[in-house]
C-alpha positions as CSV (number, residue, x, y, z in Angstrom):
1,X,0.0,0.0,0.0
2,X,1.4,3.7,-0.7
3,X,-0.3,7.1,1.1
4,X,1.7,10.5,1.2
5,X,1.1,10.3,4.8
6,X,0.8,7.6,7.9
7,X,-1.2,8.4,10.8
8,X,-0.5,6.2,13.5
9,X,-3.1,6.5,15.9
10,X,-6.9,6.8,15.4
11,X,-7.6,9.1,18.5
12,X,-9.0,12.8,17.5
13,X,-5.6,13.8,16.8
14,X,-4.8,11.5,14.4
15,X,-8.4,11.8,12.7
16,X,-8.2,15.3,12.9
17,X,-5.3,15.3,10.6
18,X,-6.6,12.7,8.5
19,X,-9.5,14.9,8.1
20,X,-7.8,18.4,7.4
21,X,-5.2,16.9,5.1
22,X,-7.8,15.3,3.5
23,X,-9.1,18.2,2.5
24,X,-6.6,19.8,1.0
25,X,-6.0,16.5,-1.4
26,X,-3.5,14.7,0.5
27,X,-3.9,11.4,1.0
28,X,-3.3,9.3,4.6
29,X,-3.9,5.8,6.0
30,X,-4.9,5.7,9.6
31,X,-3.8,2.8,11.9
32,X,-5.4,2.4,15.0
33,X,-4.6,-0.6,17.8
34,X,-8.3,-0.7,18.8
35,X,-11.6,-1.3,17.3
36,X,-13.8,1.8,17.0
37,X,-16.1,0.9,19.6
38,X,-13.3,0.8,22.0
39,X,-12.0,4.6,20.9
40,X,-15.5,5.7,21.9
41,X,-15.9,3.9,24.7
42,X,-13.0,6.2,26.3
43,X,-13.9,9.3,28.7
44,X,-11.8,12.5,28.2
45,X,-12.0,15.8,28.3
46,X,-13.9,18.4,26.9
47,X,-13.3,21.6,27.3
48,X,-12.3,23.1,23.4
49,X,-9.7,26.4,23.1
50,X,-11.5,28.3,20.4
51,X,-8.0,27.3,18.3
52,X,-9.1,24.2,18.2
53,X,-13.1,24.9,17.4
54,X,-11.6,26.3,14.1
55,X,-9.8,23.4,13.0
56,X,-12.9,21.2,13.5
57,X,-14.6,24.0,11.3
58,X,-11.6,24.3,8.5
59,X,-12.2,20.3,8.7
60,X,-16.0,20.4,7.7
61,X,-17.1,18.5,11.2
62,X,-18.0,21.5,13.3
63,X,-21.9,21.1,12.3
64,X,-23.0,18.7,15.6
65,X,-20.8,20.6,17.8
66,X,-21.8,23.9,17.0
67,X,-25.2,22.9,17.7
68,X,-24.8,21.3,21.0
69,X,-21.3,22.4,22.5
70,X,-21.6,25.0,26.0
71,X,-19.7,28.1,25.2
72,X,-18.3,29.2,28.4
73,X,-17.5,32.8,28.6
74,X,-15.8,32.5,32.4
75,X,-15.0,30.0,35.1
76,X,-14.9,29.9,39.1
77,X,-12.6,29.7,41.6
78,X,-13.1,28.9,45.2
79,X,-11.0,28.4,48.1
80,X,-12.8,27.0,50.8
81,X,-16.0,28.7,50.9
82,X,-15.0,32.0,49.4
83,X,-15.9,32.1,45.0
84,X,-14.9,34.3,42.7
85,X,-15.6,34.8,39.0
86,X,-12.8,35.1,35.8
87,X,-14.5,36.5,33.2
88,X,-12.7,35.1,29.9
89,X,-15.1,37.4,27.2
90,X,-14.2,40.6,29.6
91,X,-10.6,40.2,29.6
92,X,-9.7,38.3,26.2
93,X,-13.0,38.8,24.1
94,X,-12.5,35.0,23.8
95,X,-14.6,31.9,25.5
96,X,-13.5,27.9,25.8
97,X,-16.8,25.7,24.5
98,X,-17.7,22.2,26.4
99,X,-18.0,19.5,24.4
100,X,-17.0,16.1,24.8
101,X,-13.7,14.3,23.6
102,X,-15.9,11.3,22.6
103,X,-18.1,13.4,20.7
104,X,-15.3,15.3,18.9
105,X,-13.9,11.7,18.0
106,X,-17.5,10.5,17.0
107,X,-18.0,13.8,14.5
108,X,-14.5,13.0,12.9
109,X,-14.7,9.1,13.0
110,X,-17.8,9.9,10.5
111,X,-16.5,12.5,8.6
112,X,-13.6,10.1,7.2
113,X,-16.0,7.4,6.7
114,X,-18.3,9.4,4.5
115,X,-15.6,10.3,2.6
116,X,-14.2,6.9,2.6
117,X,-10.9,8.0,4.2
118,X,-8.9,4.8,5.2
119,X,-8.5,3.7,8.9
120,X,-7.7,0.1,9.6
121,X,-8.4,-1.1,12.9
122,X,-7.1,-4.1,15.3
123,X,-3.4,-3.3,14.2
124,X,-0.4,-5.0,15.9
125,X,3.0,-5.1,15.8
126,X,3.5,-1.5,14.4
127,X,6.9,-0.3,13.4
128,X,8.2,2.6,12.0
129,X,11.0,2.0,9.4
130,X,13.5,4.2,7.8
131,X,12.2,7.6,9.1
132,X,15.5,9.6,9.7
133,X,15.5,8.8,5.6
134,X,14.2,9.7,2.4
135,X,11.6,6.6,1.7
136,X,9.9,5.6,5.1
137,X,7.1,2.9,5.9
138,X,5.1,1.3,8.6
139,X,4.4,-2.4,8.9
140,X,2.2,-3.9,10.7
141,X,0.0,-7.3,11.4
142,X,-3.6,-7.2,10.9
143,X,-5.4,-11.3,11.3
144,X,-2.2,-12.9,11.4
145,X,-0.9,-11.3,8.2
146,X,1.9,-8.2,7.6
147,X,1.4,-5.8,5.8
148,X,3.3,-2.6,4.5
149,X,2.2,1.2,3.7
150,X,5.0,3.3,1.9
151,X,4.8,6.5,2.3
152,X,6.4,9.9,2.5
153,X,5.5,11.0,6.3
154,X,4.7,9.7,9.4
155,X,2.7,11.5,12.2
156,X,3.0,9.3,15.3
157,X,-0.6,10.3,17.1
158,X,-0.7,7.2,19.4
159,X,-0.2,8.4,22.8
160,X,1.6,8.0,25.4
161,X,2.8,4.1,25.2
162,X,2.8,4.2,21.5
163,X,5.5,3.3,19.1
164,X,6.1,6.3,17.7
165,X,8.4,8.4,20.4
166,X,10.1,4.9,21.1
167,X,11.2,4.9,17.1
168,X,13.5,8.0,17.9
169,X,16.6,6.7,19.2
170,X,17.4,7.6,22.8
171,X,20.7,8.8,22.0
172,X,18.7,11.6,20.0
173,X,15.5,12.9,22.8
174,X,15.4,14.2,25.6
175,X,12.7,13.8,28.8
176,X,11.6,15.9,30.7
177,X,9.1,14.6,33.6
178,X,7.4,16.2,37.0
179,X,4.9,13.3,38.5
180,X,2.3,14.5,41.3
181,X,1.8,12.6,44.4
182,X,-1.5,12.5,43.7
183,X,-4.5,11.7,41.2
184,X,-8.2,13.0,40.5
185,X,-11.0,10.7,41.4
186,X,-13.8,11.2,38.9
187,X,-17.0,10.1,38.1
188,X,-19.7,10.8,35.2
189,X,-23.3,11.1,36.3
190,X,-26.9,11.6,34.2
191,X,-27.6,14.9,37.0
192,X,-27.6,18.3,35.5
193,X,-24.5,20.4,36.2
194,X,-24.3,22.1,39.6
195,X,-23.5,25.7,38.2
196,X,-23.2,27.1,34.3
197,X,-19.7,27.6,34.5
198,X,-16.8,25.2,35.7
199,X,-15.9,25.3,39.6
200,X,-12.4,24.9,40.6
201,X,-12.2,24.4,44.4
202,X,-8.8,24.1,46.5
203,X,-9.5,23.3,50.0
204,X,-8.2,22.2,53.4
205,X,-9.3,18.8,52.7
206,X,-7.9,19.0,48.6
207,X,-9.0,19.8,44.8
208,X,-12.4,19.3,43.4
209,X,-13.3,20.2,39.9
210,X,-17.2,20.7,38.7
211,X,-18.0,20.1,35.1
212,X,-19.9,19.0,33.0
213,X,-20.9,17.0,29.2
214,X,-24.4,18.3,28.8
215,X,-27.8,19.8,30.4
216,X,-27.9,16.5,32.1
217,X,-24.6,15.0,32.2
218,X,-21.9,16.2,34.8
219,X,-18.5,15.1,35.3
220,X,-17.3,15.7,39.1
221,X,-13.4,15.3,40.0
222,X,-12.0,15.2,43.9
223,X,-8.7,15.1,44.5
224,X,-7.1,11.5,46.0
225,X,-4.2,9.3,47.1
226,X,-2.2,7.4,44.3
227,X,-3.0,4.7,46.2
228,X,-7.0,4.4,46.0
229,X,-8.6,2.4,43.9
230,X,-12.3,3.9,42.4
231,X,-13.4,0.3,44.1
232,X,-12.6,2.5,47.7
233,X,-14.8,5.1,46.7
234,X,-19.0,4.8,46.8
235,X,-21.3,7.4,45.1
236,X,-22.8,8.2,48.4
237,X,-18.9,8.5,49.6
238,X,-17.8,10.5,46.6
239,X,-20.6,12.9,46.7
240,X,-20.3,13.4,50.8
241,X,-16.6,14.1,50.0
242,X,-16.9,17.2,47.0
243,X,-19.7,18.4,48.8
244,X,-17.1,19.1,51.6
245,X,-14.5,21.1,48.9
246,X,-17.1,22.9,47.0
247,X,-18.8,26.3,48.0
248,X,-21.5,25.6,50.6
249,X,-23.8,27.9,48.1
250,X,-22.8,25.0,45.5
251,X,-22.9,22.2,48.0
252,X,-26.4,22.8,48.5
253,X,-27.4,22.9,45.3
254,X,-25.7,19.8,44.2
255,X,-27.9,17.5,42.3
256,X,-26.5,13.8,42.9
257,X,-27.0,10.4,41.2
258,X,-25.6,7.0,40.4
259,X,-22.0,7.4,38.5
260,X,-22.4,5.7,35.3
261,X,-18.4,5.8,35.5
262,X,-15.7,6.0,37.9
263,X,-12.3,6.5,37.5
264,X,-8.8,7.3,38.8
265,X,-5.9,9.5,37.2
266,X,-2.8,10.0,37.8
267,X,-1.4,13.6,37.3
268,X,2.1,14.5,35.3
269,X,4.1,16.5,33.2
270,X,6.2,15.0,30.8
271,X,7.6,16.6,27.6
272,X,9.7,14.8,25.0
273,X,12.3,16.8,22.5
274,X,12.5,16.3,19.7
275,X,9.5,16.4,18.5
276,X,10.5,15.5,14.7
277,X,13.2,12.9,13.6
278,X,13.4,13.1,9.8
279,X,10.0,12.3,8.2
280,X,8.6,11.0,12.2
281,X,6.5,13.7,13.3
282,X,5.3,13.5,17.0
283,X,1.7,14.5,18.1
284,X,-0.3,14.9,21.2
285,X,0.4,12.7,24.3
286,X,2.9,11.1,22.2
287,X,5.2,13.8,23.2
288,X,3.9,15.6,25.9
289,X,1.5,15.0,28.8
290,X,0.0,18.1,31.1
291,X,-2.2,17.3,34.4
292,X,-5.5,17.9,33.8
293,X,-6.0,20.9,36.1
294,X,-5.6,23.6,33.0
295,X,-7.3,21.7,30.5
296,X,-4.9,21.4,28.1
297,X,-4.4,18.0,27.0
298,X,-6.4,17.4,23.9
299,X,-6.1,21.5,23.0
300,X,-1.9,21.1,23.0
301,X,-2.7,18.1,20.8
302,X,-4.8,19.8,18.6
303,X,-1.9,22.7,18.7
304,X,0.6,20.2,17.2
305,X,-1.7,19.1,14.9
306,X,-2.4,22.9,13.5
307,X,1.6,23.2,12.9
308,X,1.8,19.7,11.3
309,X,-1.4,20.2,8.9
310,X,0.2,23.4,7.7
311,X,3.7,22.3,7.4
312,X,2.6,19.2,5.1
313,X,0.4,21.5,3.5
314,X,3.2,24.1,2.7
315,X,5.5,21.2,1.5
316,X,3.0,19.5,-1.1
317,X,1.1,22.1,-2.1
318,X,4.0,25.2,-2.1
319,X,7.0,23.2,-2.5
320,X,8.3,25.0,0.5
321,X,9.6,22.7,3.5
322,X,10.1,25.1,6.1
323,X,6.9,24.0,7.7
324,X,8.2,20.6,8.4
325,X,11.6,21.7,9.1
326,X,10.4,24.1,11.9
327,X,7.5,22.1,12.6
328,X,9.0,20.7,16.5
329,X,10.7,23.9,17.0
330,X,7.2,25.7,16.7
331,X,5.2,23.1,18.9
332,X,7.4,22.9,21.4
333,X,7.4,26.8,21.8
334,X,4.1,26.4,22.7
335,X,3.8,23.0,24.2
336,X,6.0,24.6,27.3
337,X,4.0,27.5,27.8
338,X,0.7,25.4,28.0
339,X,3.1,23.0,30.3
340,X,3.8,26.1,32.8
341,X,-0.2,26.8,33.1
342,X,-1.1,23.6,34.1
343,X,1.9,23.3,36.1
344,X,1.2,26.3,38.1
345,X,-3.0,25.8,38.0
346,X,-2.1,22.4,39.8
347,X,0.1,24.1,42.2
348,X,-2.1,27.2,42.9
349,X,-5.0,24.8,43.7
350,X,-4.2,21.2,45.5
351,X,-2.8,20.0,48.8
352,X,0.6,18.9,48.6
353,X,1.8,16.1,51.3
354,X,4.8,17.9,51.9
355,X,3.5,21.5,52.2
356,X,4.6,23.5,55.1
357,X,2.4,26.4,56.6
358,X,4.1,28.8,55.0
359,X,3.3,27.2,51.5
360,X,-0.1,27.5,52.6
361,X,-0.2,30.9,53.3
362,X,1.9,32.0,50.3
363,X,-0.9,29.6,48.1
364,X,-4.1,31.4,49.8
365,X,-1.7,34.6,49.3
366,X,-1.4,33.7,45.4
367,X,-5.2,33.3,44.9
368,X,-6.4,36.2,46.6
369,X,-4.4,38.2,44.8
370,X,-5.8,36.3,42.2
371,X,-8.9,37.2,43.4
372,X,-8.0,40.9,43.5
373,X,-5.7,41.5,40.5
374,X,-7.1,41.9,36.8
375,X,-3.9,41.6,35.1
376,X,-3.4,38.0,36.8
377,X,-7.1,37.5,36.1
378,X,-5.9,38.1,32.1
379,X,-2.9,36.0,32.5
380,X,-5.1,33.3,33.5
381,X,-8.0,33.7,30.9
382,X,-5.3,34.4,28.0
383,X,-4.0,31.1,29.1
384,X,-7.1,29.0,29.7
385,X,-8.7,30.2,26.4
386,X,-5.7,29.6,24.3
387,X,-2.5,31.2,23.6
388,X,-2.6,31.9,19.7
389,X,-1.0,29.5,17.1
């Protein structure tokens, strides 16, 4: 088989490049290492920079989420029972929209079928040959049988364990890695949200985060040990518990229900440079992982895939590489400054084992002035809703 371009990895990154190249008349294969039903069985985020809103819309699947995505024009932060507002359209004319990574993945998942864009599923045994030269392929087993794609790129979208950033030689990259010492416990429940915007709550007894999917689906997050299990945790026991860390106003108020999921993650940073080697292009969690706590993760993925898209662009439809030759100095640029808001939106708003009481009072000290200060209001909100392309 021959395709100008590989995708390894059938998450929204990769189809989201599969999608936009597509477009443009470039042609890709897709491998992915599960079966469809299996991508959409997977709970993410949701919460959409408007950078990444517009390359749904330059890809032609914006329609569904347009229609049914919450724009979000502000969020709140609490610290213990004291709220305040960050008004996002005030200080950035800009908003963030809610809509779920599953949907995202659904909208693009039919967009290539329509258009008959290949993705072949139940891969194994993927590896990346030849990339640091001028003819690269991918093989791979599919029922017992390999099989070969030629082709002139690869874009390694397949997360974290992939193959992709193992295919770079060590010799070559560089980690980087800060893990927490501790993980968010969340659940998904069919109860209507408990306020229009997103809470973020530090208090004595940790983080909780309140979102939410729809009109009547809510996604709650607490703050736990690395060592729980969501076995430890019953509804009644999870809802007890963020009804504690939220705003009594919001406590109150709090609708609860069964969780029709229940889950724990673990929070890191991890970054991985290069993020090119020769015709290997790295995407998403394949080179870099932020905690959730500035919801970054799909929008830095969705970053790399804006640089990529034009670069590939630029180099078959221009003739002009420097796209793909700056491609991992650009992400990167911008990789680390999404990196340093969710690093210091972690810090500013959980319970650390080893905090002193002078952390404390210099963390209370950081969100009041928070609280009090418009420019670190902007800083915030010029962050949260996306730092430009």
């Amino acid at each position: 088989m021959r395709t100008q371009v590989a995708i390894i990895g059938g998450g929204p990154s990769g189809l989201l490049l599969s999608q936009l190249l597509h477009k443009r008349g470039i042609d890709t294969v897709v491998l992915e290492r599960k079966t469809k039903d299996y991508v959409l069985s997977r709970i993410r985020a949701g919460v959409l920079e408007v950078g990444f809103v517009n390359l749904m819309r330059e890809a032609g699947v914006a329609e569904r989420m347009d229609e049914e995505c919450f724009v979000h024009d502000g969020t709140v932060i609490s610290r213990d029972n004291e709220q305040f507002g960050i008004n996002f359209k005030e200080l950035t004319g800009s908003h963030v929209v809610v809509y779920g990574q599953t949907e995202v993945t659904r909208d693009l998942y039919a967009a290539r079928e329509a258009m008959d864009g290949k993705i072949i599923y139940e891969v194994e045994g993927v590896v990346i040959h030849g990339a640091d030269g001028d003819a690269p392929c991918v093989t791979y087993e599919k029922d017992g049988t390999e099989h070969r794609i030629d082709c002139d790129f690869v874009a390694g979208c397949d997360g974290f364990h992939g193959v992709s950033r193992q295919t770079i030689p060590l010799t070559l990259r560089k980690e980087y890695e800060k893990v927490y010492p501790f993980g968010w416990l969340g659940i998904l429940s069919e109860t209507p949200p408990v306020h229009e915007e997103l809470i973020y709550a530090s208090s004595e007894r940790g983080f909780a985060l309140c979102s939410m999917r729809n009109e009547n689906l809510s996604r709650y997050y607490i703050q736990c040990s690395l060592s729980d299990s969501p076995d430890d945790w019953t509804d009644a026991a999870f809802w007890e518990e963020l009804k504690r860390r939220i705003p009594e106003e919001a406590a109150e108020r709090l609708v609860t229900g069964p969780s029709i999921e229940k889950s724990i993650a673990p929070l890191r940073s991890f970054v991985t440079e290069p993020m090119r080697w020769g015709r290997l292009f790295l995407c998403g969690d394949a080179a870099h992982i932020v905690p959730p706590t500035g919801a970054k993760g799909l929008n830095t993925a969705a970053s790399d895939i804006h640089y990529l898209y034009h670069g590939l662009v630029q180099h078959y439809l221009d003739k002009d590489d420097e796209g793909i030759e700056r491609y991992s100095e650009r992400a990167l640029a911008r990789i680390w400054k999404a990196e340093r808001f969710s690093w210091w939106m972690t810090t500013l708003l959980h319970r650390f084992p080893d905090q002193s009481e002078f952390d404390l009072r210099i963390q209370a000290a950081e969100v009041a002035f928070l609280r009090d200060n418009r420019a670190a209001q902007t800083v915030l909100a010029e962050n949260y809703v996306g730092l430009p392309y």
